[in-house]
C-alpha positions as CSV (number, residue, x, y, z in Angstrom):
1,X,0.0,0.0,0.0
2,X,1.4,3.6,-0.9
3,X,0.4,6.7,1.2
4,X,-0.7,10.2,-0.4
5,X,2.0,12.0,1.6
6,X,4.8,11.3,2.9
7,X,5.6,14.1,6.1
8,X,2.6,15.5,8.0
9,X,1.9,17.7,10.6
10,X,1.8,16.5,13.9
11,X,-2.1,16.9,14.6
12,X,-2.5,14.7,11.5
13,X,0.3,12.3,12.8
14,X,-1.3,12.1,16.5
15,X,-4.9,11.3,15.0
16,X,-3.1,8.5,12.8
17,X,-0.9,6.9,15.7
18,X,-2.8,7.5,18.9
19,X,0.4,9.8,20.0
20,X,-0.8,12.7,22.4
21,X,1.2,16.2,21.0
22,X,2.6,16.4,24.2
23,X,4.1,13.0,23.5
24,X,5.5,13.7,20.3
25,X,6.9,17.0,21.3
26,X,8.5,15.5,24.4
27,X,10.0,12.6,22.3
28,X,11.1,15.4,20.1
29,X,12.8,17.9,23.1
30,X,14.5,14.6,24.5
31,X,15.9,13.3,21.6
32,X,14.0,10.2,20.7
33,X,13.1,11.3,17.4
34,X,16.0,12.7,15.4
35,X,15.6,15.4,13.0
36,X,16.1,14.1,9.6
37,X,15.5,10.6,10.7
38,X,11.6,10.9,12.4
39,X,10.8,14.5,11.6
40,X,12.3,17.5,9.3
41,X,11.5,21.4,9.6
42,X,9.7,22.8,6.6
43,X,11.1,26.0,5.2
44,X,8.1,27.8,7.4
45,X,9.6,26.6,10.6
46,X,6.9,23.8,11.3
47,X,7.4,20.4,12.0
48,X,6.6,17.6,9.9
49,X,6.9,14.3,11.1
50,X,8.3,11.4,8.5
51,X,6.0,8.5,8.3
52,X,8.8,6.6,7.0
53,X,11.1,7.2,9.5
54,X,8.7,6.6,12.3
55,X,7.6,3.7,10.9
56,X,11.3,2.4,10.6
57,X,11.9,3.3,14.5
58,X,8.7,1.5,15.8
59,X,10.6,-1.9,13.7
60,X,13.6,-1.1,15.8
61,X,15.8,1.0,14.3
62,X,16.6,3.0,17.1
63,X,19.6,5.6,18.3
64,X,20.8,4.9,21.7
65,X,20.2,7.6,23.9
């Protein structure tokens, strides 16, 4: 199955994984999701998480902290 998009914001990507924005942001802030692995910064300074990237980190690949 393909997906229409491939980064969203993070309301979208709360109401597609159950993840409270609180969560995401924390996992953000603490360094569980890396920027350019999990999530990227548009040019307009917003967050868009990578569905790919996530979906790659819930199978394991993970960064020791």
């Amino acid at each position: 199955m393909t997906r229409p998009v491939r980064y969203i914001l993070i309301p979208a990507f709360c109401a597609l994984t159950g993840y409270s924005d609180k969560a995401v942001r924390r996992k953000i802030e603490d360094g569980v999701w890396i920027e350019g692995k999990q999530y990227r910064r548009a040019p307009d300074g917003h967050i868009q998480m990578d569905l790919e990237g996530y979906e790659r980190w819930v199978e394991g690949d993970r960064v020791p902290v």
